[in-house]
N, CA, C and O atoms as CSV, one atom per row, in Angstrom:
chain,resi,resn,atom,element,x,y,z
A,1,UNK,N,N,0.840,-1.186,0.000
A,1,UNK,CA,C,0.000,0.000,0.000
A,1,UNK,C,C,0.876,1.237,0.000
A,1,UNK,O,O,1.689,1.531,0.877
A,2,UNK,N,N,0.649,1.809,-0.916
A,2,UNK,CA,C,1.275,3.466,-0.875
A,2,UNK,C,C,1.150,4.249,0.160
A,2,UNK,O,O,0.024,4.209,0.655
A,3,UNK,N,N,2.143,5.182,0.839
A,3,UNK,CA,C,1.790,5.506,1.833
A,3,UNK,C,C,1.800,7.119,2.000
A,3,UNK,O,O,2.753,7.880,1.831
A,4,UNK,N,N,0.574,7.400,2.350
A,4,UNK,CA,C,-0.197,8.743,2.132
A,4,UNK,C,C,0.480,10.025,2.555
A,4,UNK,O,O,-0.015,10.440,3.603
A,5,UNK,N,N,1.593,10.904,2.017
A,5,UNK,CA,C,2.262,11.684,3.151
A,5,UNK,C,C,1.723,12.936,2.350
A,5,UNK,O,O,2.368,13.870,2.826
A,6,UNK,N,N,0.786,13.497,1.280
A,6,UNK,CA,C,-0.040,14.611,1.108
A,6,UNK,C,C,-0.660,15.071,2.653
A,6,UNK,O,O,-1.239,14.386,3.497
A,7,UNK,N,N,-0.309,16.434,2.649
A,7,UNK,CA,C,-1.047,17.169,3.429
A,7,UNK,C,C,-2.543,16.922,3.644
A,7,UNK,O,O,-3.153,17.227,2.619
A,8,UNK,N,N,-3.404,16.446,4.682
A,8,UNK,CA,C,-4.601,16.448,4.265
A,8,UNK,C,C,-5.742,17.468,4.259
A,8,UNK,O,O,-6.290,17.328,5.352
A,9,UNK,N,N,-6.278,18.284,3.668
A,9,UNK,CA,C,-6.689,18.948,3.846
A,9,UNK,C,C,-8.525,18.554,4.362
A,9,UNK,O,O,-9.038,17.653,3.698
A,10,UNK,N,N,-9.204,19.045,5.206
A,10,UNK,CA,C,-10.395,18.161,5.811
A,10,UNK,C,C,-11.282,19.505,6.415
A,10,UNK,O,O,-11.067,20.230,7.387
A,11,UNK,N,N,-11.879,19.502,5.856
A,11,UNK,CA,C,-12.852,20.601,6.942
A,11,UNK,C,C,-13.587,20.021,8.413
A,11,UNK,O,O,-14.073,18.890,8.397
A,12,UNK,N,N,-13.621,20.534,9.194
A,12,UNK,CA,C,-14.544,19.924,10.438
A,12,UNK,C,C,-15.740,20.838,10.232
A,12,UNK,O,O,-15.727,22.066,10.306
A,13,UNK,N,N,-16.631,20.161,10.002
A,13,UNK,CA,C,-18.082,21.378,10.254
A,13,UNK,C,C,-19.029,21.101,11.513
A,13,UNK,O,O,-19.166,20.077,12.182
A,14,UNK,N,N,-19.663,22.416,11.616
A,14,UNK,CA,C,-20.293,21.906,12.898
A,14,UNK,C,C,-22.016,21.093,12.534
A,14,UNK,O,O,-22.659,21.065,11.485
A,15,UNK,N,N,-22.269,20.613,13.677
A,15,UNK,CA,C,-23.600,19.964,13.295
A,15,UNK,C,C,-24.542,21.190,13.521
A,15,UNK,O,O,-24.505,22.127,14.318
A,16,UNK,N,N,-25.437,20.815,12.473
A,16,UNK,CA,C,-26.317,21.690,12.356
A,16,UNK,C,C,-27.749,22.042,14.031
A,16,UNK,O,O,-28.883,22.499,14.174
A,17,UNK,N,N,-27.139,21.716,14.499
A,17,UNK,CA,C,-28.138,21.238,16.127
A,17,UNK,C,C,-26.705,21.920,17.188
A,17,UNK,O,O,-25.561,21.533,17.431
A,18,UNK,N,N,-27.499,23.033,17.571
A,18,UNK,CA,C,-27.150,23.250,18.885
A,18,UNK,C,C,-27.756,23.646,19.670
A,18,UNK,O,O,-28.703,24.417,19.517
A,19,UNK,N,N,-27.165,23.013,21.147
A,19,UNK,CA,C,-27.570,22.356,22.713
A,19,UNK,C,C,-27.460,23.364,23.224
A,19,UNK,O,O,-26.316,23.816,23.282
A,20,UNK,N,N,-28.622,24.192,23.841
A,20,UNK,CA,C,-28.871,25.511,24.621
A,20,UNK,C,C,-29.584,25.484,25.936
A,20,UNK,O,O,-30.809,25.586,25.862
A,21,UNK,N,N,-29.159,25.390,26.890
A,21,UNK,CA,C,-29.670,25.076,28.296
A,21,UNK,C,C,-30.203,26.514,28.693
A,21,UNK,O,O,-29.605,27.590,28.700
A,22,UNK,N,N,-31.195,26.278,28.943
A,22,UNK,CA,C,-31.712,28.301,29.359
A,22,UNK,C,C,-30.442,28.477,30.471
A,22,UNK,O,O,-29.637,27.547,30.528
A,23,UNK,N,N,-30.264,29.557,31.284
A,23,UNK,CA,C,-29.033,29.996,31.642
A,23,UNK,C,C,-30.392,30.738,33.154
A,23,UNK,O,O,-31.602,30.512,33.110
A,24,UNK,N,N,-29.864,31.367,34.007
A,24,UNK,CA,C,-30.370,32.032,34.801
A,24,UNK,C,C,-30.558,33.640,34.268
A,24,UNK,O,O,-29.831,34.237,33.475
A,25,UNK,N,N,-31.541,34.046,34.832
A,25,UNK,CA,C,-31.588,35.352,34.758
A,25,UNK,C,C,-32.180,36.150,35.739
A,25,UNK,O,O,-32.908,35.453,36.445
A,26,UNK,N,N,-32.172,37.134,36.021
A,26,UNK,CA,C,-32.241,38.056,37.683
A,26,UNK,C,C,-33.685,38.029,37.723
A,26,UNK,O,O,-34.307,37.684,38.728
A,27,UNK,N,N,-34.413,38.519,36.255
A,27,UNK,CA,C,-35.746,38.571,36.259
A,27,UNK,C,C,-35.972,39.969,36.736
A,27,UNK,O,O,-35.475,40.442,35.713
A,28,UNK,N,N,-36.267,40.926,37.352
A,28,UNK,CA,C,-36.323,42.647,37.179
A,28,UNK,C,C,-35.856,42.998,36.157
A,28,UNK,O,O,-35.017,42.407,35.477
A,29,UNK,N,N,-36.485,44.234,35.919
A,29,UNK,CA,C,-36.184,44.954,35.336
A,29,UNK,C,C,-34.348,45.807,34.662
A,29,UNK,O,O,-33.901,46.337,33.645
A,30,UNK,N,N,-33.879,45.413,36.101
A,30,UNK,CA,C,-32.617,45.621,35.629
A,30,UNK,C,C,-31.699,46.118,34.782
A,30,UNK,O,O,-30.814,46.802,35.294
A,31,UNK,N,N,-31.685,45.991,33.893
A,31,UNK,CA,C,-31.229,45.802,32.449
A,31,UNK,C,C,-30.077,44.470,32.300
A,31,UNK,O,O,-29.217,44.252,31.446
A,32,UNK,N,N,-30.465,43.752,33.464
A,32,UNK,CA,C,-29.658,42.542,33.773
A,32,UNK,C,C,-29.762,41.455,32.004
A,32,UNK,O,O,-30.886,41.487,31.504
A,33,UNK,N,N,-29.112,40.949,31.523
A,33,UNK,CA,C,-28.948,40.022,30.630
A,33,UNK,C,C,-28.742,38.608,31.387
A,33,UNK,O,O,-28.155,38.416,32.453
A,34,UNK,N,N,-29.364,37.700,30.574
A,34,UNK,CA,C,-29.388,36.037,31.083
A,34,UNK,C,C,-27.996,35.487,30.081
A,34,UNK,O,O,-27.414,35.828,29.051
A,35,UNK,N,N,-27.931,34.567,30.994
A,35,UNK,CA,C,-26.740,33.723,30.517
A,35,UNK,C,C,-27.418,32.298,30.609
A,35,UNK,O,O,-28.217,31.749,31.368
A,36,UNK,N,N,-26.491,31.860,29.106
A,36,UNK,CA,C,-26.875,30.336,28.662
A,36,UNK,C,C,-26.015,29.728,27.848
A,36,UNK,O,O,-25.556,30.035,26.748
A,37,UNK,N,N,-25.802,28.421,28.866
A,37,UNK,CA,C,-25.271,27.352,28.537
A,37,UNK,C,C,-25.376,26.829,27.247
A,37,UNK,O,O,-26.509,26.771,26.768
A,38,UNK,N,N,-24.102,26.299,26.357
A,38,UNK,CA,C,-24.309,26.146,24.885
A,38,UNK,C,C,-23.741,24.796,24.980
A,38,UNK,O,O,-23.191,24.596,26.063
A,39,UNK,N,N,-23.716,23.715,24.076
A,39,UNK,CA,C,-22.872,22.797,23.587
A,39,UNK,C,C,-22.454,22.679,22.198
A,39,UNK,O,O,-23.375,22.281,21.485
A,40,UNK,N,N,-21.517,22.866,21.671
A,40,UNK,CA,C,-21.444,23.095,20.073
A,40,UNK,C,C,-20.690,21.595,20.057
A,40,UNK,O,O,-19.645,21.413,20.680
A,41,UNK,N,N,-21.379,20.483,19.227
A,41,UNK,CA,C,-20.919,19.084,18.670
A,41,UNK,C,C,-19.872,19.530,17.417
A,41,UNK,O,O,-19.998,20.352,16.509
A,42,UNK,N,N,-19.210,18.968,17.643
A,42,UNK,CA,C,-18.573,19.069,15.340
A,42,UNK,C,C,-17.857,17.747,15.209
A,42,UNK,O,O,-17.240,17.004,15.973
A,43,UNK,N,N,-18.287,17.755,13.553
A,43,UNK,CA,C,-17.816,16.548,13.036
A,43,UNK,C,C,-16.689,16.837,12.369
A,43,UNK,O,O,-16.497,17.992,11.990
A,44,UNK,N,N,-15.732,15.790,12.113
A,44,UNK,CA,C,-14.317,15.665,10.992
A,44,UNK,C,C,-14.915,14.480,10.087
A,44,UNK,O,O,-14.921,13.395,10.668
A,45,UNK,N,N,-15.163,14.478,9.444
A,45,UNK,CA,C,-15.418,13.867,8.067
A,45,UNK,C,C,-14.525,14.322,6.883
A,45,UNK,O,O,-14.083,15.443,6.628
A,46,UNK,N,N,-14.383,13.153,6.237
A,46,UNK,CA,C,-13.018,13.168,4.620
A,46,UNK,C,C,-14.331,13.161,4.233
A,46,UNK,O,O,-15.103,12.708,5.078
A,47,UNK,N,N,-14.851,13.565,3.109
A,47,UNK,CA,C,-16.104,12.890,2.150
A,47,UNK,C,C,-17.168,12.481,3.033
A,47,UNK,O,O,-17.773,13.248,3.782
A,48,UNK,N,N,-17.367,11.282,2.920
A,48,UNK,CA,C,-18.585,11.456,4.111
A,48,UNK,C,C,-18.411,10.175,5.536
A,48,UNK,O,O,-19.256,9.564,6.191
A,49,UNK,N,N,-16.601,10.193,5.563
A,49,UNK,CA,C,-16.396,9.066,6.357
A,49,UNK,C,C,-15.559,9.755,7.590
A,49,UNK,O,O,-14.589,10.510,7.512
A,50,UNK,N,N,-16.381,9.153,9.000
A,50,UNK,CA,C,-15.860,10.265,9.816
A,50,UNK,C,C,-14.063,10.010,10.098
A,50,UNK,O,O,-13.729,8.838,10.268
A,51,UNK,N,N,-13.410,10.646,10.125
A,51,UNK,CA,C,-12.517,10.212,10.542
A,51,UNK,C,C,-11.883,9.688,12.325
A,51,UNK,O,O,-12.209,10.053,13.454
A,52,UNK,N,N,-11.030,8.853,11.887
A,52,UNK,CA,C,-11.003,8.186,13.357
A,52,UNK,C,C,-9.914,7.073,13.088
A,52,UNK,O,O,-10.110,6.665,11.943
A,53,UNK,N,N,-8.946,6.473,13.612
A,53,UNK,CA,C,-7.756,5.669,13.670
A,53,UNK,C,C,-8.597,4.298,12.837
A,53,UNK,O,O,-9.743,3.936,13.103
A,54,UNK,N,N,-7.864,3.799,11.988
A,54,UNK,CA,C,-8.456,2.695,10.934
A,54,UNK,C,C,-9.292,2.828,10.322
A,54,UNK,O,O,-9.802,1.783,9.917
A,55,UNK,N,N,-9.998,4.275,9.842
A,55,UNK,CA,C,-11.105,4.592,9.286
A,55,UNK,C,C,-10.293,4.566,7.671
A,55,UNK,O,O,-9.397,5.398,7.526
A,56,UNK,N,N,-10.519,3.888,6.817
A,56,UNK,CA,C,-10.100,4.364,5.219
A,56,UNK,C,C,-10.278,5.283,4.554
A,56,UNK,O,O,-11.290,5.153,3.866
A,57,UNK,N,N,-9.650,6.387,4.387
A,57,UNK,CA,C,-10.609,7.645,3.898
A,57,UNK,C,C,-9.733,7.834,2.321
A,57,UNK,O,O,-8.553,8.048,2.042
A,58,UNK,N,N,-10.883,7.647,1.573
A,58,UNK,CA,C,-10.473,7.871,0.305
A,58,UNK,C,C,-11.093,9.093,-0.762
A,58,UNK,O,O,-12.043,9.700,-0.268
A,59,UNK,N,N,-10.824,9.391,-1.693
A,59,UNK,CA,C,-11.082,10.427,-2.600
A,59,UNK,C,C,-10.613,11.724,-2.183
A,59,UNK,O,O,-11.152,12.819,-2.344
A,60,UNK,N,N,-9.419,11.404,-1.567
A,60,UNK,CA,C,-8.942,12.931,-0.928
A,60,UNK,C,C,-7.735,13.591,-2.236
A,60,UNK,O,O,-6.826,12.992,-2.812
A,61,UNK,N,N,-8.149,14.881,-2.353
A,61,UNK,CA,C,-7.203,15.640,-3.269
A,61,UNK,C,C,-7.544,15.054,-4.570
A,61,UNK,O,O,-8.124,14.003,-4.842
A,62,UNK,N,N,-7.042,15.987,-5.320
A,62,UNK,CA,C,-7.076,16.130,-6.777
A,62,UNK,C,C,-6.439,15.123,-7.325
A,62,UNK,O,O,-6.439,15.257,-8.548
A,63,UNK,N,N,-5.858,14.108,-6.953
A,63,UNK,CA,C,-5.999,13.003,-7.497
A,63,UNK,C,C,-6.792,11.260,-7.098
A,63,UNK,O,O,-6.739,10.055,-7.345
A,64,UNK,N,N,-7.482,12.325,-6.319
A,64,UNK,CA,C,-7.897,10.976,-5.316
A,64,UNK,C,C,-8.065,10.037,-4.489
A,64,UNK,O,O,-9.054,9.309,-4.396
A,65,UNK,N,N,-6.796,10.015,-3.660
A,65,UNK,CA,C,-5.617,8.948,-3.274
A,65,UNK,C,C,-6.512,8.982,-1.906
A,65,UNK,O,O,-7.053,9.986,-1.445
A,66,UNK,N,N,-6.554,7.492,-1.290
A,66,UNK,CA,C,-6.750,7.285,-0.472
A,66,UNK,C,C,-5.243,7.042,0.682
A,66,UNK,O,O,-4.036,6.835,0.560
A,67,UNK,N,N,-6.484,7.268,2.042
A,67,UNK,CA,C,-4.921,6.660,2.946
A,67,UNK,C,C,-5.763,7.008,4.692
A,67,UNK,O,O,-6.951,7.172,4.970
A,68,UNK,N,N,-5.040,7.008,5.203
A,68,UNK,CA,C,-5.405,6.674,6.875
A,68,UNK,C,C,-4.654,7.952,8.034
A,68,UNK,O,O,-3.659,8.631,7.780
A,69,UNK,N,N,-5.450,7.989,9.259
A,69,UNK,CA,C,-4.780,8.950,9.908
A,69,UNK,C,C,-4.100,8.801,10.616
A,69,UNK,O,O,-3.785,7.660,10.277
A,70,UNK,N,N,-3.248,9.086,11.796
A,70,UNK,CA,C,-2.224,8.911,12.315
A,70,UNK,C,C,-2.391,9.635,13.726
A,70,UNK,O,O,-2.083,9.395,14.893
A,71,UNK,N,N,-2.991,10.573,13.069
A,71,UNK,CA,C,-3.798,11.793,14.027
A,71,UNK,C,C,-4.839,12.662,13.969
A,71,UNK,O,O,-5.130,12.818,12.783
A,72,UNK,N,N,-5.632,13.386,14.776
A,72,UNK,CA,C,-6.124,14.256,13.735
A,72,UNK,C,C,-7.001,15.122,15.180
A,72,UNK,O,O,-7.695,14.663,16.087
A,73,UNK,N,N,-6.557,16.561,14.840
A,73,UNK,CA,C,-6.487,16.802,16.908
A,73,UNK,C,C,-6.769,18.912,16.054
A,73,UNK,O,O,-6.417,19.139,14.896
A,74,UNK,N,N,-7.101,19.497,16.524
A,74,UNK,CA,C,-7.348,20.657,16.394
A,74,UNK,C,C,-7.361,21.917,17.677
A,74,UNK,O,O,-7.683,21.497,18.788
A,75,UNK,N,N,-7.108,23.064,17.590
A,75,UNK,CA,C,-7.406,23.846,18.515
A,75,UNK,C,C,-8.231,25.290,18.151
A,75,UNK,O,O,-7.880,26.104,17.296
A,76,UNK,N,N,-9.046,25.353,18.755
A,76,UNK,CA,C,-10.179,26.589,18.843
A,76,UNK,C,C,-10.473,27.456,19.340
A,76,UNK,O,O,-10.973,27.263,20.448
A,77,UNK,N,N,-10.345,29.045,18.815
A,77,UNK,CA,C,-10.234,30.033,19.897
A,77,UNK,C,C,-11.437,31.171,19.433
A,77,UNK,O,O,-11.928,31.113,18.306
A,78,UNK,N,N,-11.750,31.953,20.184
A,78,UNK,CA,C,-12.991,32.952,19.780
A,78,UNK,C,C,-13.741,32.748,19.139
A,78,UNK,O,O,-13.896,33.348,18.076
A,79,UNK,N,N,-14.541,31.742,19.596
A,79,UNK,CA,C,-15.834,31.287,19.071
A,79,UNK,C,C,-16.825,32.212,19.154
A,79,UNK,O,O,-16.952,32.877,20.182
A,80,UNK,N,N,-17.671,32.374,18.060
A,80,UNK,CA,C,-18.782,33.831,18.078
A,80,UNK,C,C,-20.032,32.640,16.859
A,80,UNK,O,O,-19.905,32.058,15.781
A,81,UNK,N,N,-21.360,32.864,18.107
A,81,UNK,CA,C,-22.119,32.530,16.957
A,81,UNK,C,C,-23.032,34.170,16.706
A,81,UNK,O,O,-23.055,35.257,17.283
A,82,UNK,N,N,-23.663,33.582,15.573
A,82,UNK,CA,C,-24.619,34.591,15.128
A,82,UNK,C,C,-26.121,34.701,14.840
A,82,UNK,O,O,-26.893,34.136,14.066
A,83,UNK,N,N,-26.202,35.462,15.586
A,83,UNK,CA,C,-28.082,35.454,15.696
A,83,UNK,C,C,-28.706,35.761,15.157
A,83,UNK,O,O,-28.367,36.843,14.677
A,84,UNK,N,N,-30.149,35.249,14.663
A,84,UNK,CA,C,-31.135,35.252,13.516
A,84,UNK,C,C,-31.280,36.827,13.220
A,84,UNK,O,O,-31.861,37.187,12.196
A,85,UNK,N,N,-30.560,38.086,14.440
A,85,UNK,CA,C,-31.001,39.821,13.541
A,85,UNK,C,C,-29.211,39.761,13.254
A,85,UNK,O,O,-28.771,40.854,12.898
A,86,UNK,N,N,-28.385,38.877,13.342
A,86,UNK,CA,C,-26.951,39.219,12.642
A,86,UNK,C,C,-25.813,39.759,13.336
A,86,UNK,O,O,-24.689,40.171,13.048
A,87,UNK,N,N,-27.033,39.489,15.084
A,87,UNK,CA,C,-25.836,39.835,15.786
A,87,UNK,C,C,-25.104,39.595,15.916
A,87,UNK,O,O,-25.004,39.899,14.727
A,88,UNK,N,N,-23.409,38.979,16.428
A,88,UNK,CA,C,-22.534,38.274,16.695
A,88,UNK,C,C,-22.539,38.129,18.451
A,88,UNK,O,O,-22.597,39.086,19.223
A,89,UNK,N,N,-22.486,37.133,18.719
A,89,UNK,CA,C,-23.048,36.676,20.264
A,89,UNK,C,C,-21.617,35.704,20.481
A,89,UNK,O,O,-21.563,34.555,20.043
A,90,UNK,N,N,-20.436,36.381,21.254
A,90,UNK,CA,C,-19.266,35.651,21.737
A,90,UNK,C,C,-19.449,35.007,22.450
A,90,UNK,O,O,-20.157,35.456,23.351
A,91,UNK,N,N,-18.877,33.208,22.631
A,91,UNK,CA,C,-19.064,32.021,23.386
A,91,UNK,C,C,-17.851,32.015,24.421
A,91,UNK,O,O,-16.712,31.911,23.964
A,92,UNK,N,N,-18.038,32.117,25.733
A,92,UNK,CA,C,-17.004,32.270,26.791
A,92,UNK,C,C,-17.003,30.730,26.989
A,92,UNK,O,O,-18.049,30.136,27.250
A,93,UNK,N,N,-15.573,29.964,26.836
A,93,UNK,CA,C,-15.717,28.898,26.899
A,93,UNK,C,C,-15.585,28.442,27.999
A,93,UNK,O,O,-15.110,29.335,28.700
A,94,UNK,N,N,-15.775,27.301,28.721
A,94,UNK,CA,C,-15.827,26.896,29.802
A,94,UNK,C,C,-14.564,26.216,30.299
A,94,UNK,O,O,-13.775,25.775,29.463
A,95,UNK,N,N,-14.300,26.094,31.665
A,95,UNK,CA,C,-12.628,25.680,31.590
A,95,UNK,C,C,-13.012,24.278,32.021
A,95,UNK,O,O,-13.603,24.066,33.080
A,96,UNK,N,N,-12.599,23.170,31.025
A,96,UNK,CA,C,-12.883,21.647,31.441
A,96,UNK,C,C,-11.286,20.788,31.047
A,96,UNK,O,O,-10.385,21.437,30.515
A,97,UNK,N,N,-11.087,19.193,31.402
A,97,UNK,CA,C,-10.485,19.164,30.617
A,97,UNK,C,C,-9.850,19.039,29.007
A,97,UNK,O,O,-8.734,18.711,28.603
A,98,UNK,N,N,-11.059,19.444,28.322
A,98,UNK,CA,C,-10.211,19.812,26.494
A,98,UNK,C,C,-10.462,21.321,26.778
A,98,UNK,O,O,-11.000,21.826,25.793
A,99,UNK,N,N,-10.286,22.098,27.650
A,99,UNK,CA,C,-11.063,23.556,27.190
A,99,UNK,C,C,-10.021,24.487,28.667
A,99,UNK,O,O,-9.928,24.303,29.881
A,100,UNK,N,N,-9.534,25.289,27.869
A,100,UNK,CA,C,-8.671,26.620,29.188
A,100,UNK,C,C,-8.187,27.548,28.303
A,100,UNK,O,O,-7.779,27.559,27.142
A,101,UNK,N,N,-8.377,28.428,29.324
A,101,UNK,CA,C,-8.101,30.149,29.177
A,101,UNK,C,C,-8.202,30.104,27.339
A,101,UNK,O,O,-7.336,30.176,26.467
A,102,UNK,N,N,-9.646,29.956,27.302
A,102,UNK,CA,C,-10.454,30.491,26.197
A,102,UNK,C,C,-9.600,29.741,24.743
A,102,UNK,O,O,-9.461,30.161,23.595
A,103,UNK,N,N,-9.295,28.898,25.192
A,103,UNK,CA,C,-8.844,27.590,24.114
A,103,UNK,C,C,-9.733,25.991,24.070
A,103,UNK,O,O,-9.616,25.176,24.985
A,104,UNK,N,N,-10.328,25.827,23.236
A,104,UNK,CA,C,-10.612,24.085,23.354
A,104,UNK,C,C,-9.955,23.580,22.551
A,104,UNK,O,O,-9.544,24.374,21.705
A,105,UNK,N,N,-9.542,22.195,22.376
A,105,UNK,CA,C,-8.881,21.256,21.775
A,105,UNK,C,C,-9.983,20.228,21.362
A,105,UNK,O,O,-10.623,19.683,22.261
A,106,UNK,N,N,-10.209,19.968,20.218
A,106,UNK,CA,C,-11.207,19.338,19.430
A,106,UNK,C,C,-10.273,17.821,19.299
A,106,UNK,O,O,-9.232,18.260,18.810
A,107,UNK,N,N,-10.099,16.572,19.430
A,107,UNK,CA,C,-9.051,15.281,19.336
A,107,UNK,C,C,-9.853,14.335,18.553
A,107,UNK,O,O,-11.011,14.374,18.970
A,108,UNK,N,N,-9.718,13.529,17.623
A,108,UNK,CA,C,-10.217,12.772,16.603
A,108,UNK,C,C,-9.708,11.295,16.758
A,108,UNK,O,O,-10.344,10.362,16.267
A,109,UNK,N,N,-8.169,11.057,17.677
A,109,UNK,CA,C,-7.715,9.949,17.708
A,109,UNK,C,C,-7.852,9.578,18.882
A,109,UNK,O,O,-7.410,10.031,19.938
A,110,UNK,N,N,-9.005,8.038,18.452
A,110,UNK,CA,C,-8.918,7.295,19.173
A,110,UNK,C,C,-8.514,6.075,20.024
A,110,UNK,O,O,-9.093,5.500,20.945
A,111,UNK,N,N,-7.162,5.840,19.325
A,111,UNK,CA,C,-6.134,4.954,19.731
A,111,UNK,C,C,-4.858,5.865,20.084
A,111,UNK,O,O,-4.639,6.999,19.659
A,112,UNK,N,N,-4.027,5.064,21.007
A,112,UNK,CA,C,-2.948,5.746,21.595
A,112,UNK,C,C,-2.195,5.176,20.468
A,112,UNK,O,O,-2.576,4.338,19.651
A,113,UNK,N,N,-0.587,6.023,20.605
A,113,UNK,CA,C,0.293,5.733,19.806
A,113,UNK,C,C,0.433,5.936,18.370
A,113,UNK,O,O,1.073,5.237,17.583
A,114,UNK,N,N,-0.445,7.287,18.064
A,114,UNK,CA,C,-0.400,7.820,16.684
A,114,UNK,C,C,-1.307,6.822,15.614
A,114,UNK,O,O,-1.127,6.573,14.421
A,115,UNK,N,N,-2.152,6.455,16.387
A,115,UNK,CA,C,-3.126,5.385,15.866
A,115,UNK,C,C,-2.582,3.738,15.434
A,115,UNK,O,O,-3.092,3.093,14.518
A,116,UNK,N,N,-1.423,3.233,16.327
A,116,UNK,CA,C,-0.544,2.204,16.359
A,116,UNK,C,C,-0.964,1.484,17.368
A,116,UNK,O,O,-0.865,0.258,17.308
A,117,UNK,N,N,-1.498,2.101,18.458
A,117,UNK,CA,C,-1.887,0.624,19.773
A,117,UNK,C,C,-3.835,0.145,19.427
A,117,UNK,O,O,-4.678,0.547,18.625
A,118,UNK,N,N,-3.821,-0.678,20.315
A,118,UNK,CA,C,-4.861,-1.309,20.064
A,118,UNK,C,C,-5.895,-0.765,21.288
A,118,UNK,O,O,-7.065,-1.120,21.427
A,119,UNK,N,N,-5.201,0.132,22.084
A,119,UNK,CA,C,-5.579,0.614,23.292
A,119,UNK,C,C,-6.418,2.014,23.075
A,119,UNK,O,O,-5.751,2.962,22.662
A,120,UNK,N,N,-7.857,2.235,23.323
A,120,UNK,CA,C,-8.432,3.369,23.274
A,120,UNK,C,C,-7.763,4.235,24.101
A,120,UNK,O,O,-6.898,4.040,24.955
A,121,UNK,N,N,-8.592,5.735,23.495
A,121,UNK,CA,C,-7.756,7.224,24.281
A,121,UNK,C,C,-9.277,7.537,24.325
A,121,UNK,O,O,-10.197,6.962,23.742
A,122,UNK,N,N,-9.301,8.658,25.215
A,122,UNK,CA,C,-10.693,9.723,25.534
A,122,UNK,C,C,-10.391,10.741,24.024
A,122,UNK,O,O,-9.197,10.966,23.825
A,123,UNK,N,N,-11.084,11.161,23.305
A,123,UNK,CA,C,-11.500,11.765,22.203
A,123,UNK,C,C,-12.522,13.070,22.928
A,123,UNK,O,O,-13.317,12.970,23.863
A,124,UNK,N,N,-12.096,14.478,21.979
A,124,UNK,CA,C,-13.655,15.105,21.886
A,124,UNK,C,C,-13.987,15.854,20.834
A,124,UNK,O,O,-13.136,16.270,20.047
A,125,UNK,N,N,-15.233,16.095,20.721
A,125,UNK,CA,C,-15.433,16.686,19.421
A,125,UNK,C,C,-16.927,17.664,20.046
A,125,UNK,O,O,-17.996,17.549,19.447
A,126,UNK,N,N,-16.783,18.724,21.468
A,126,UNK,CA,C,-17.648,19.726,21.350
A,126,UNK,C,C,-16.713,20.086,22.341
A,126,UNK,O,O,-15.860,19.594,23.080
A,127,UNK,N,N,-17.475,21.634,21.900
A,127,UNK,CA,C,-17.237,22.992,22.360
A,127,UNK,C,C,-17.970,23.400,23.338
A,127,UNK,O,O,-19.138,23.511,22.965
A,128,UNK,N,N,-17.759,23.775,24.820
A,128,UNK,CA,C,-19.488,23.710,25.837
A,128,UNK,C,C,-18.820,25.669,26.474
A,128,UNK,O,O,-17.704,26.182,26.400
A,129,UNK,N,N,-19.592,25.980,26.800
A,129,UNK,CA,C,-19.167,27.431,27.173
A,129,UNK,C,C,-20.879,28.095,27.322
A,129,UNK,O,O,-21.975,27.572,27.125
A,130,UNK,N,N,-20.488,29.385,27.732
A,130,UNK,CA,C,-21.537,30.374,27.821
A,130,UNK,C,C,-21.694,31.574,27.061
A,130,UNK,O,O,-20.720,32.310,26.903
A,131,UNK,N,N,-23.157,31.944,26.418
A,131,UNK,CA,C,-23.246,33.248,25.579
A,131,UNK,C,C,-24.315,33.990,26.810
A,131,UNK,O,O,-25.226,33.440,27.428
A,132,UNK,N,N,-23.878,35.298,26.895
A,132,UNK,CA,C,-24.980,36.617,27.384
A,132,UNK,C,C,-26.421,36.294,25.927
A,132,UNK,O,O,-26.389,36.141,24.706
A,133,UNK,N,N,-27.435,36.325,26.924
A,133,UNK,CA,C,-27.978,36.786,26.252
A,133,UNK,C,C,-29.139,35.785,25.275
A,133,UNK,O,O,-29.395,34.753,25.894
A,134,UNK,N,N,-29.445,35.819,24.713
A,134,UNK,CA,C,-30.560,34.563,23.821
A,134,UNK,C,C,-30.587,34.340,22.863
A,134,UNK,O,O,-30.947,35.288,22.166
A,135,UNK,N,N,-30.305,33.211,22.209
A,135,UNK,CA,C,-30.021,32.668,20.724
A,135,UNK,C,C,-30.963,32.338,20.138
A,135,UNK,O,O,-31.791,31.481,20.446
A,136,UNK,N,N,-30.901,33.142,19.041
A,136,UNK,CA,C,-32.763,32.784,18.261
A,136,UNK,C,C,-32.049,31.909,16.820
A,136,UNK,O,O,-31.660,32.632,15.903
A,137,UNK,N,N,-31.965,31.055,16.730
A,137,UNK,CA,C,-31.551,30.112,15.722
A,137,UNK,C,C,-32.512,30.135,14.476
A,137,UNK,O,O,-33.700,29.881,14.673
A,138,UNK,N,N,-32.058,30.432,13.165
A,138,UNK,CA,C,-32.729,30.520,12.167
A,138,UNK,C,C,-32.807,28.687,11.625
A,138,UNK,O,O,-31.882,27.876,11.585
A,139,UNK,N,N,-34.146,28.513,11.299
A,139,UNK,CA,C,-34.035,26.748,10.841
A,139,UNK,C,C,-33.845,26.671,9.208
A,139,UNK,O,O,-33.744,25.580,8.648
């Protein structure tokens, strides 16, 4: 088997579904704003095969060539979604372990050892944090 050392190029997109926990709010008049809990899922998919250690992912690049990952791990900073009038609504991320001082780490491999052991690893693929304020999601 030929062995795949092209750059891979892969988009991660997010799923179209996001997890909004109402948040508290003071309730007076105030001019107090509510806060709410978000979960943003995302997928890594080559074509339409998710990627993941022994996954075959083929039809990649302009010539086609299939081949396998080794790794496949990302990092994410200033997340902003946008609301159905166009606002931009910044996501304060939450500090867990894939997520600190306003960084998450998105990880795709699920075997240790650069996808060489036979031994699972913890993987993640969401983003959890807090937006001010209320997300009106266009469908």
């Amino acid at each position: 088997m030929k062995r795949f050392n092209t750059t891979l190029a892969l988009a991660v997109l997010t799923a179209p579904v996001l997890v909004a926990c109402g948040g508290g709010s003071s309730g007076g008049g105030g001019g107090s704003t509510s806060t709410t809990e978000i979960s943003i899922p995302f997928a890594a998919r080559a074509n339409n095969t998710d990627i993941a250690c022994g996954a075959q992912l083929t039809g990649l690049g302009t010539d086609f060539a299939s081949g396998s990952i080794r790794g496949f791990a990302l990092y994410i900073h200033d997340v902003v979604l946008i609301n159905s009038d166009e606002s931009e609504m910044p996501v304060t991320l939450a500090d867990n372990d894939w997520q600190n001082s306003g960084v998450a780490l998105l990880d795709y491999q699920d075997k240790l050892d650069n996808c060489a052991s036979d031994n699972s690893k913890p993987t993640n693929s969401t983003v959890a944090g807090t937006i001010e304020g209320t997300l009106i999601l266009l469908v």
